[in-house]
N, C-alpha and C positions, 0 to 999 in steps of 0.2 A: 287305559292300557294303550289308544293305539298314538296319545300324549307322550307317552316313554320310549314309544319304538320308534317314531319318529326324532328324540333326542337322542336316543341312542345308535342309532342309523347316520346321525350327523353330526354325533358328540366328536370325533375324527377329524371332522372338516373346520372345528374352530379356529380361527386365527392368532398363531402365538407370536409369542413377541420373542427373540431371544436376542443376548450380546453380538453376535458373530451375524446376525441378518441385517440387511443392508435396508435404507430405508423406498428406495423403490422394491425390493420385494414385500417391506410392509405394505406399500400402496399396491403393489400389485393381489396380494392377500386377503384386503380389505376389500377390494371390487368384485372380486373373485367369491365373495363370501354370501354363501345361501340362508337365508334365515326364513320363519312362516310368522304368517299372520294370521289369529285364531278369532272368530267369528261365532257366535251362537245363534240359531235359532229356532224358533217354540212358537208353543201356546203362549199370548200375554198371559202372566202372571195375576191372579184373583184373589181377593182375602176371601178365606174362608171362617166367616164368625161363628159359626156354627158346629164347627169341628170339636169333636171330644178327644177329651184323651182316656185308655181305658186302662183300667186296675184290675189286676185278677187279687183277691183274698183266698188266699190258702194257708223304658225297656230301652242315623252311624253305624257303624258296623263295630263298635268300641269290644273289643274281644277283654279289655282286664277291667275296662268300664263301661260299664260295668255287670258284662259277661259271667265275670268269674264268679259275683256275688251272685246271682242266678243260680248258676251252674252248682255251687254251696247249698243254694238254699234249696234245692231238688231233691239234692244226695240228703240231706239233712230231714224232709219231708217225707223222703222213703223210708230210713230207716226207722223214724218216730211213729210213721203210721204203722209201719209192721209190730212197734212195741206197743202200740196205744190199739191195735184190734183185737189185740189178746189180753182177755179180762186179767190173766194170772201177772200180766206185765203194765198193765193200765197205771201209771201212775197219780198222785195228786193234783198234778197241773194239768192245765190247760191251755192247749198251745195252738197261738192263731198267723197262721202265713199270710203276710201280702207283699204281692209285686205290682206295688208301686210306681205310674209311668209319670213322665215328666218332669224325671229326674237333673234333665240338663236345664231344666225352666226352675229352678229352683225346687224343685222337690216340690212340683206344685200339686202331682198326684196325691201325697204324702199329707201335705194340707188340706188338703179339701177335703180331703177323705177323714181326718181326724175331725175336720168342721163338721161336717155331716153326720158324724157319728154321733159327737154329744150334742150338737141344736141342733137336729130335726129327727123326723121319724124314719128317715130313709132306711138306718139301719135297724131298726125296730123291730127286727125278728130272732127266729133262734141260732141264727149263722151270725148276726153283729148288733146284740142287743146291747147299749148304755151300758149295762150294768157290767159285759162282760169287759167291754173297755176301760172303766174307771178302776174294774178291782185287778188292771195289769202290774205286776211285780219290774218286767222287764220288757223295754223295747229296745231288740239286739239287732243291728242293722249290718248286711254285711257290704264290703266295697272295696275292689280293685285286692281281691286274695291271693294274685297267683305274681309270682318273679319274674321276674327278667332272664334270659337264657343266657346271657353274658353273667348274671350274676350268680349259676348255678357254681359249688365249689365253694363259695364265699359264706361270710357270714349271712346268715338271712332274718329278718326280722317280721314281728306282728305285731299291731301297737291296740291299743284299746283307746279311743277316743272318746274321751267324757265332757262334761259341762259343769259337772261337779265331783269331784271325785269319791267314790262309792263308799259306804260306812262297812264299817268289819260285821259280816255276819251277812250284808242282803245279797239277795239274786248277784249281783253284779260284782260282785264281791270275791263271792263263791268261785262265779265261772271262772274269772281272772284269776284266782287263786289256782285253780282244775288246770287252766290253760299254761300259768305260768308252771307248774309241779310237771303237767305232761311233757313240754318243753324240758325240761332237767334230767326226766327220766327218759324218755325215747328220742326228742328230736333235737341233740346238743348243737347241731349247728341253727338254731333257731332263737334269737334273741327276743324276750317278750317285755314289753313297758308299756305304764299308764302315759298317755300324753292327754294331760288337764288343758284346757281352752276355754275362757268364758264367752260366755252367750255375749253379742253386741247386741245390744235394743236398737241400737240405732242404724245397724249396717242394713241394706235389702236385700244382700243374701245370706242364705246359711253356706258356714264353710261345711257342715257335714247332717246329714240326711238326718241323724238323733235330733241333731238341735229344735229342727219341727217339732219334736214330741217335749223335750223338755222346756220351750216356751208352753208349755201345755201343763205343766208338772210330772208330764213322768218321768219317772228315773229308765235312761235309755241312753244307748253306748252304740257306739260304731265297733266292727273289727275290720284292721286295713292292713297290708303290709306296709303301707304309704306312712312316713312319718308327721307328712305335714297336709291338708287340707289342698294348699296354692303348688302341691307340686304340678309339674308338665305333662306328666305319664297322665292324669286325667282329661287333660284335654288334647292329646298328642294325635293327630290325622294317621302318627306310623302306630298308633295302637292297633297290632294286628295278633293274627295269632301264632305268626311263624315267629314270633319275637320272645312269647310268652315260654312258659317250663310248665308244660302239667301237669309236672310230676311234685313241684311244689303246689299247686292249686289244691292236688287231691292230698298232698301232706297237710298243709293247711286245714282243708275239711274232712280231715281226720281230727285232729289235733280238738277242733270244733265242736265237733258232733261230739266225741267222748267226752268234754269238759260239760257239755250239757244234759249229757246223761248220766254223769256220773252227781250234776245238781239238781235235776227232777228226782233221782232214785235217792238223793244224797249218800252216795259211797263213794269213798274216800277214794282218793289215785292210789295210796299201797297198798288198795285192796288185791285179792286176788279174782276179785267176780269181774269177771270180762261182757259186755252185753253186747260187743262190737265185733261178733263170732261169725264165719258162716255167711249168712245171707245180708248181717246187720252192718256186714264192711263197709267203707266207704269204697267203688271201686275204679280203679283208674280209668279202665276203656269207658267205661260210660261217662267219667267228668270228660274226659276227650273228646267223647263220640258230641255232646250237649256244647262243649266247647267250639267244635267243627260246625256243627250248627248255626249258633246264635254269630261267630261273627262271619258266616258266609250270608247272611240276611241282611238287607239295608230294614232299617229300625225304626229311621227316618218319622217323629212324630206324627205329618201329615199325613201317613201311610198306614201306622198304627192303630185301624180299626179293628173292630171284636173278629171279624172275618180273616183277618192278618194271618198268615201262617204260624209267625211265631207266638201272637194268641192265643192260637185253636191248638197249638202243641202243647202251651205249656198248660193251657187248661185240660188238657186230654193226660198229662201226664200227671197232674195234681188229684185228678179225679179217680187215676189208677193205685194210686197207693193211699188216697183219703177215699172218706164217703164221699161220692160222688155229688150227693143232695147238698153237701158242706160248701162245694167248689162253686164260687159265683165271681161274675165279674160286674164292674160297673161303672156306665161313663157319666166322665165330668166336664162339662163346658165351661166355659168361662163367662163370667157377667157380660152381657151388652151392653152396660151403663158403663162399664168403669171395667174394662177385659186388661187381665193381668198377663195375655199372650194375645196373638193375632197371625194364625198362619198362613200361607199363602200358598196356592193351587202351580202345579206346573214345574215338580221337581226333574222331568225328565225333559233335558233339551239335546239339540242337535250342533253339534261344533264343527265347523271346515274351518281346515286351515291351507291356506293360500299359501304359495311359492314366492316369496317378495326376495330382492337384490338390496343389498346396500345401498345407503344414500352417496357412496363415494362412487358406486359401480352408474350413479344415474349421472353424476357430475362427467365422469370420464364419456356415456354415449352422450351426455350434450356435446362436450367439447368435441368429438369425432365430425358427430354429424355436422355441427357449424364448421368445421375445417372443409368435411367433404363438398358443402352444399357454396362454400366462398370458392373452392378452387374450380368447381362447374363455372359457376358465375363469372370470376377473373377469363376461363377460357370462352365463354360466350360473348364477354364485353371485348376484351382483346383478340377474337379470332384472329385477324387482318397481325396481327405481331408475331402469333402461334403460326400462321401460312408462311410470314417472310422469313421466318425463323427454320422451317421447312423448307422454303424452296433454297436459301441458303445452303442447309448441310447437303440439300440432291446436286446443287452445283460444284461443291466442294467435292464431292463422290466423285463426279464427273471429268474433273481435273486429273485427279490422283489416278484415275482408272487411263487418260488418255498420257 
């Protein structure tokens, strides 16, 4: 902030150039011209090899990246655990939440975490036992859900991103089906399409968080408003939230949540049975309030231990509408033989910036002072010319006056 106020305090004083200016008011412009000079400093910077990154199973300050999917997967965890505690509304399925960190490291949370779950024992209980992972139908990932405010009014879009595109009849099928019918019937400014992408074996990253699972085999889908993987919006420094519409984020995880309820319960969109009544809304103030939140937080990897506030919230928040005994988290570090990240200690430095002049405004005080410091000199060496020169103009006076 105080980087902006001083460009903006001196945005005024830059030096233009126009037709009708002369070129000594150019040179004059140029010396005249105040610029800084920006300095930092800190703690030396340490690697930290030891650092985890942590996962809650039920994270910059990136407010639509990927905040919004967050924000989605909250509203979506409340309303399912309020149908999943009531034995009369308990459905078939079984449905497992995780927020996944290290998503800008390549979805490295997202990895590890599938590693661990099939070769070792770590998840070997009744919250992430093997077997509940192999017999998964769907792994539905959400990312960057919510518009642009310039694009409110406009057509608006959600794309379903696959690695192979879904057969008629499974999980993924269905939703897409749910999502694209809901779109028809309630949200016609809403464009919905499969966008098919194959798996590269050979790239080292994934362009979209599913691809981890389906190098895996599962069948598992992204939903993004984002058309294409390499767009800017994901990695953009002005991802903010004054930019965002959250009026499309909470349209979007509406649109959501009812295509997934309506393929746990399997009812049809022309039904008339609404499950999304009452308390089971998705509701705006609260995706706003979770919105406000996460991107007033720096999220900053290094920073993102279990103690972290945004942590201990959203595990405080997952545990309020799940069993609590369900909600766990767990860190993952990286090999020391062979580390697939390496972070570094000392995100918070100190910046001055200094008052510096132009390099024309240094040229003009050399030339000054050599002028002034030769014309001392000339008068010290030739006193005796300066005196005759004097006593000349007093005798001249002296004429004129007699």
């Amino acid at each position: 902030m105080e980087i902006l106020k001083i460009f903006s305090l001196n945005f005024d004083r830059l030096p233009t150039a126009t037709v009708s200016g002369s070129a000594a008011q150019s040179l004059v412009d140029q010396a005249t011209f105040i610029g800084y000079h920006l300095t930092s400093s800190g703690a030396t910077n340490a690697p930290m090899p030891d650092h985890s990154i942590t996962n809650i199973q039920m994270l910059s300050y990136g407010a639509n990246s990927d905040a919004s999917g967050v924000v989605a997967l909250l509203e979506i965890a409340r309303v399912l655990g309020k149908l999943y505690s009531d034995p009369k509304t308990h459905p078939k399925y079984n449905v497992l939440f995780l927020l996944a960190g290290g998503g800008k490291f390549n979805y490295f949370g997202s990895r590890r975490w599938i590693e661990d779950a099939l070769e070792s024992s770590a998840y070997s209980n009744l919250h992430y036992s093997t077997s509940l992972l192999s017999s998964t139908r769907l792994v539905l990932c959400l990312d960057t859900l919510a518009n642009m405010k310039n694009n409110e009014g406009k057509q608006e879009a959600l794309h379903m991103h696959v690695s192979k595109p879904p057969k008629p009849g499974s999980v993924a099928h269905t939703i897409y089906s749910n999502i694209e019918k809901s779109a028809e019937n309630q949200y016609k400014q809403i464009n919905t399409s499969m966008v098919h992408k194959k798996i590269s074996i050979n790239a080292e990253t994934s362009a979209w968080e599913h691809e981890k699972y389906s190098k895996r085999r599962f069948h598992a889908v992204t939903l993004s408003t984002l058309s294409s993987w390499d767009s800017p919006l994901r990695r953009s420094i002005m991802d903010r939230k004054e930019y965002l519409s959250p009026e499309s984020l909470t349209r979007n995880t509406r649109m959501i949540a009812r295509s997934i309820i309506h393929t746990i319960y399997n009812i049809d969109q022309e039904s008339a049975t609404n499950l999304m009544d009452g308390d089971f809304v998705i509701q705006k103030e609260r995706v706003n309030s979770w919105l406000d939140f996460l991107s007033s937080q720096s999220r900053s990897q290094q920073q993102m231990g279990e103690d972290h506030i945004v942590v201990s919230a959203l595990k405080k928040e997952m545990s309020q509408y799940l069993t609590p005994a369900n909600v766990h988290t767990s860190k993952i570090v990286a090999d020391k033989r062979d580390p697939e990240y390496l972070f570094y200690s000392g995100l918070k430095i100190q910046i001055n910036a200094s008052v510096v002049r132009s390099a024309i405004f240094d040229l003009y005080l050399t030339v000054s002072i050599f002028s002034y410091v030769a014309v001392i000199y000339l008068l010290v060496i030739r006193f005796d010319l300066l005196l005759g020169v004097a006593k000349n103009y007093g005798a001249i006076q002296k004429v004129k006056t007699a």
